[in-house]
C-alpha positions in Angstrom: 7.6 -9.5 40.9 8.9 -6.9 38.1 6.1 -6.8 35.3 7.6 -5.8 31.9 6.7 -2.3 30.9 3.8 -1.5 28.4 4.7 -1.0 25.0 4.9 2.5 24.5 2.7 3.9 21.1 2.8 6.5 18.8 -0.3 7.3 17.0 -0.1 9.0 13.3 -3.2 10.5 12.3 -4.0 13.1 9.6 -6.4 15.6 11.6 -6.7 16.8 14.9 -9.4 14.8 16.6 -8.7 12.0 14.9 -6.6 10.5 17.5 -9.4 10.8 20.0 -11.7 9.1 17.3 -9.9 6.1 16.2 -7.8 5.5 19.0 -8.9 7.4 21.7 -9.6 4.1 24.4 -6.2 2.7 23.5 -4.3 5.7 23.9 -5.5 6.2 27.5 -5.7 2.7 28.0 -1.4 2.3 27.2 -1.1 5.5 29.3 -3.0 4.3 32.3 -0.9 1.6 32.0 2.0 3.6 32.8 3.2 3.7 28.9 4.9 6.7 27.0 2.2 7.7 24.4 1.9 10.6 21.8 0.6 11.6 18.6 2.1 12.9 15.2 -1.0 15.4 13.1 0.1 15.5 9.5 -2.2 18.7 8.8 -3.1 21.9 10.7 -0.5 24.9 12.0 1.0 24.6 15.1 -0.7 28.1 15.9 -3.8 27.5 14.7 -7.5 27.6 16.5 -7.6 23.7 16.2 -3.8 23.4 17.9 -5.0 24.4 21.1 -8.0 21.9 20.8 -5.8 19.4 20.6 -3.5 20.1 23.2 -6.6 19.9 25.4 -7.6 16.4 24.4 -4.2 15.0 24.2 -4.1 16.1 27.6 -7.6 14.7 28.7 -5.7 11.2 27.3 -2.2 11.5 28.4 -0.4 11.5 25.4 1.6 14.5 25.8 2.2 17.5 24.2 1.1 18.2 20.4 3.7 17.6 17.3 1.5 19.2 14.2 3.9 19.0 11.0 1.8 21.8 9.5 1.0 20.8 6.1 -2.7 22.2 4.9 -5.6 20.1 4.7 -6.8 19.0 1.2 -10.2 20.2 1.8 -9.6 23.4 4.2 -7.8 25.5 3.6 -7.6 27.6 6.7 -5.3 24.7 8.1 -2.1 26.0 7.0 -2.3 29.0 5.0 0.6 29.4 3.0 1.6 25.7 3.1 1.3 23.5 0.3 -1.5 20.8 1.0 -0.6 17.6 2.7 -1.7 15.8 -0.4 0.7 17.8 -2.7 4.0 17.9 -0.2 6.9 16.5 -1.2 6.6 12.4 -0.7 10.1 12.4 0.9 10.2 15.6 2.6 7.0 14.0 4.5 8.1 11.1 5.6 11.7 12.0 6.6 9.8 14.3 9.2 8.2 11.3 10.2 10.9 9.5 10.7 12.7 11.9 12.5 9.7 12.4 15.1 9.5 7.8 15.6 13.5 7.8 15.8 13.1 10.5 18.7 10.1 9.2 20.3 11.6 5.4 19.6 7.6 3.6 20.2 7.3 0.2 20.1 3.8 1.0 18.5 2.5 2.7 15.7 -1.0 3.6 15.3 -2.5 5.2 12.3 -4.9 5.4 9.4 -6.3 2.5 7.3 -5.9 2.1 3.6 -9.4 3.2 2.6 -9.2 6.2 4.7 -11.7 5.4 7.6 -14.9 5.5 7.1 -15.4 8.4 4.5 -12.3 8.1 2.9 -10.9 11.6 3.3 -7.3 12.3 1.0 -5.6 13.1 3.8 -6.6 9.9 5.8 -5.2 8.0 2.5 -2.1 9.9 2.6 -1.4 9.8 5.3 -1.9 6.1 6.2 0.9 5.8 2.9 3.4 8.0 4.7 3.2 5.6 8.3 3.9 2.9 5.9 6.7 4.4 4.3 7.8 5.9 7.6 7.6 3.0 9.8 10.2 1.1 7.7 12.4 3.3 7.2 13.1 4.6 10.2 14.9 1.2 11.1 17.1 1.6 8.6 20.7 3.7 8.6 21.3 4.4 5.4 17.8 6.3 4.9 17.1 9.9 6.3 20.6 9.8 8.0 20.0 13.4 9.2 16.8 12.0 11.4 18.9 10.5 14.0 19.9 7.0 14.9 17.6 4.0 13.2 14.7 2.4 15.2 12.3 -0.3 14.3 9.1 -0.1 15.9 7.8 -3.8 16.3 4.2 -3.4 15.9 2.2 -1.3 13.5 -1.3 -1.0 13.3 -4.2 0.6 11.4 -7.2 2.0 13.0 -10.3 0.7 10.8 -14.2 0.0 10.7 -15.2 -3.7 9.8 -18.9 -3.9 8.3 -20.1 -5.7 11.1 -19.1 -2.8 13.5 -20.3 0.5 11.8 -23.9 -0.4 13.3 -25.5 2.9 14.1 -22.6 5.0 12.5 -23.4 4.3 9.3 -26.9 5.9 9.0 -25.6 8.9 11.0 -23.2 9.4 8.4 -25.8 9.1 5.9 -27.7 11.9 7.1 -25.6 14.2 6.7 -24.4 12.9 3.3 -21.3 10.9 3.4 -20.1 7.2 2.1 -19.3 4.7 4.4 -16.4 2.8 3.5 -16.1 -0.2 5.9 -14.1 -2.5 5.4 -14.4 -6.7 5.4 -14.4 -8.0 8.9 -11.6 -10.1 8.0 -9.4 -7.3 7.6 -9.6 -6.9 11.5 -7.0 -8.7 13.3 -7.8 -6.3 16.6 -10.9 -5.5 18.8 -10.3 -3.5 21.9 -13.5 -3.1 24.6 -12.3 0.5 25.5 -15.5 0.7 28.2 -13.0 1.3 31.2 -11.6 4.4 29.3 -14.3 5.3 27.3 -15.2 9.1 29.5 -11.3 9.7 29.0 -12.0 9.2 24.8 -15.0 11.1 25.0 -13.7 14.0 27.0 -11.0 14.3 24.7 -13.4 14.0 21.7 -15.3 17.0 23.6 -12.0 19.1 23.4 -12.3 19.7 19.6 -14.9 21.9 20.3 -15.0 23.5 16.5 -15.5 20.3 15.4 -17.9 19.2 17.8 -20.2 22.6 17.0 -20.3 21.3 13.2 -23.4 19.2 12.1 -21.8 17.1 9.8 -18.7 16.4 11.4 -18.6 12.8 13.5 -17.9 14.7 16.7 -20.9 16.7 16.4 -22.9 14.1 15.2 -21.8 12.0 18.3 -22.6 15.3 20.6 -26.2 15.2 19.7 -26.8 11.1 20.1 -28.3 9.8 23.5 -25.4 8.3 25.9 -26.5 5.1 25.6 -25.5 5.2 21.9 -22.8 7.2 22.2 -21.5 4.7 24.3 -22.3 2.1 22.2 -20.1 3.5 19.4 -16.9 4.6 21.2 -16.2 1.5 23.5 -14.8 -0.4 20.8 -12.1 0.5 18.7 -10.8 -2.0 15.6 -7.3 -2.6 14.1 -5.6 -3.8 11.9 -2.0 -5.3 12.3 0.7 -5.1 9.5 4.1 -5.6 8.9 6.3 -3.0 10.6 9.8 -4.2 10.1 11.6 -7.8 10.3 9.9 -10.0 13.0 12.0 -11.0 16.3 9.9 -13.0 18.5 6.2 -12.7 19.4 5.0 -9.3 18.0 4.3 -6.4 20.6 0.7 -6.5 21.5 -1.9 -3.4 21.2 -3.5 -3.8 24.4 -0.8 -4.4 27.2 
């Protein structure tokens, strides 16, 4: 018997490591499963030290090759020296680049930031959870960014998040080193996937953003000093959120396949 093929995904996420963070266990998970997979970075140059970083863990999860569209961080600015901030780009110019990488890549999935900005609400987490928004509808539509390539409607689209009943031992980490926590209501979370199986994958690729992982207040590094046990405990499961991504035909696509 033919078994359909896994919906192929397309993750959107501000920063490098962020893929591995949020959606790290379904990443691998879709690829293991013999789906295409790969991941859009709104900040960060494509030369830059963290480029290669990520080229490492999106190689640790099988999700190809990196696609950085170079804009500057809001809050460092050794991202993209010379390039406006992410924050301050051009709305339009953003998300016709966007819509020119989903057109290409044509994912049945999108996978990306939630409205408050995971966690500690970082700008560029809100931004660019807007643009995937933005992006996601219009790239099924002709008559919008024309010059992207033919029109294609992903059929799912979700946002990674962190319902209040999950941050458990994350939150006072975070606390430590003097960030907010901004979870969200657990009815917000239409999605929870037990990434166990995959879980040395996610943390591999986690392990492959080695500046980040060096830095005390960042949540790889934080994650680098915890016992497995709890390490474990806070990467297995990862939490989404489903929204609209187009008209609906049928039964939606599903995250886990």
């Amino acid at each position: 018997m033919n078994h359909p093929p896994s919906p192929s995904l397309l993750g959107v996420f501000a920063h490098p490591d962020d893929e591995s963070l949020l959606a790290g266990g379904v990443l691998a998970r879709h690829h293991a499963a013999g789906a295409r997979t790969a991941v859009v970075t709104a900040t960060w140059a494509p030369d830059s030290r963290r480029a290669a970083e990520l080229a490492d863990a999106l190689g640790a999860l099988g999700a190809g090759t990196p696609c950085l569209l170079g804009y500057n961080d809001a809050r460092n600015p050794e991202a993209a020296p010379g390039r406006p901030r992410l924050v301050d780009a051009p709305l339009d110019e953003v998300i016709g680049r966007l819509v020119a990488r989903i057109r290409d890549f044509r994912p049945d999935i999108v996978v990306g930031h939630d409205a408050v900005g995971q966690l500690t609400g970082h700008p560029d987490h809100v931004r660019t959870h807007q643009i995937t928004l933005l992006a996601v509808e219009a790239a099924g539509l002709a008559h919008l960014y024309p010059e992207a390539g033919p029109p294609w409607q992903p059929t799912s689209l979700y946002a990674a998040t962190h319902p209040e009943s999950g941050v458990g031992r994350l939150g006072p980490l975070l606390e430590e080193v003097g960030k907010t926590i901004l979870a969200v209501p657990d009815s917000y979370v239409t999605t929870s996937v037990d990434v166990t199986p995959w879980a040395d994958m996610k943390w591999r690729a986690i392990l492959a953003h080695r500046g980040e992982v060096a830095r005390k207040r960042s949540l790889p590094g934080i994650l680098a000093r915890l016992a497995e046990a709890d390490r474990n405990r806070i990467i297995q499961t990862e939490h989404f959120t489903r929204l609209t991504a187009g008209p609906a035909k049928g039964d939606p696509a599903q995250l886990t396949p």
